[in-house]
C-alpha positions in Angstrom: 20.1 12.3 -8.8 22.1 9.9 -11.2 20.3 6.7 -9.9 16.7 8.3 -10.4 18.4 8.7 -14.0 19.2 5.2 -14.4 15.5 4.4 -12.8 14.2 6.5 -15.2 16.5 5.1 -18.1 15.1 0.9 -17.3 11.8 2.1 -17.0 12.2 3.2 -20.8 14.6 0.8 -22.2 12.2 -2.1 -20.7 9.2 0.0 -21.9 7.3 -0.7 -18.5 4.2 0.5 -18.6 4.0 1.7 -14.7 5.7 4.8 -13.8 8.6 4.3 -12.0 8.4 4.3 -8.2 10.5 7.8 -7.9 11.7 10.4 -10.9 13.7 13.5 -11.0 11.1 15.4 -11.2 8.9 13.8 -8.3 12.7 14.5 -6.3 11.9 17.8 -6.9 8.3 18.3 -6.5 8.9 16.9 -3.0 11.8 19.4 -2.3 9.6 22.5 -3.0 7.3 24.1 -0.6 3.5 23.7 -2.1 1.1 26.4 -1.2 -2.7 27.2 -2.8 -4.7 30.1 -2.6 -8.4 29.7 -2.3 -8.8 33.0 -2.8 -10.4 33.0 -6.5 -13.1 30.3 -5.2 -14.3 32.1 -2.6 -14.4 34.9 -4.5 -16.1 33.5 -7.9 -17.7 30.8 -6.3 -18.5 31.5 -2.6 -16.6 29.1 -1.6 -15.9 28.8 2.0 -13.8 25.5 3.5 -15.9 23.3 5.8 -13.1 23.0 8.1 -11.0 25.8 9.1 -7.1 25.1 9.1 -6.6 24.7 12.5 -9.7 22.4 12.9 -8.4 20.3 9.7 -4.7 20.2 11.6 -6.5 19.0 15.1 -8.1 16.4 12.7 -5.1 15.2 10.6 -2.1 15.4 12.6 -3.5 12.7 15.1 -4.2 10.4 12.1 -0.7 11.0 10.8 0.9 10.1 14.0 -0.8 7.0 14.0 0.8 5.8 10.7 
């Protein structure tokens, strides 16, 4: 992770005003497992998903394949 520290460290000493293209943090965002519960929406909202997950999957995986 030292070069995302110099990245990091021209980005600032340059004052760009973009974010740099990757950061430590970012690193680690990316290495963690994500997952969201929907549960308080559907129960303080009635929320209920359009798609279910596996219909969503059937939808997205052939997209991502074709990238």
């Amino acid at each position: 992770m030292e070069h995302l520290a110099s990245i990091e460290k021209v980005w600032s000493t340059l004052h760009l005003k973009s974010d740099p293209p990757m950061t430590r943090f970012v690193a680690c965002q990316l290495a963690q497992d994500h997952w969201f519960s929907s549960r308080a929406a559907r129960n303080d909202l009635n929320y209920r998903p359009i798609l279910s997950m596996d219909q969503a999957m059937e939808k997205t995986l052939p997209w991502l394949q074709s990238l």
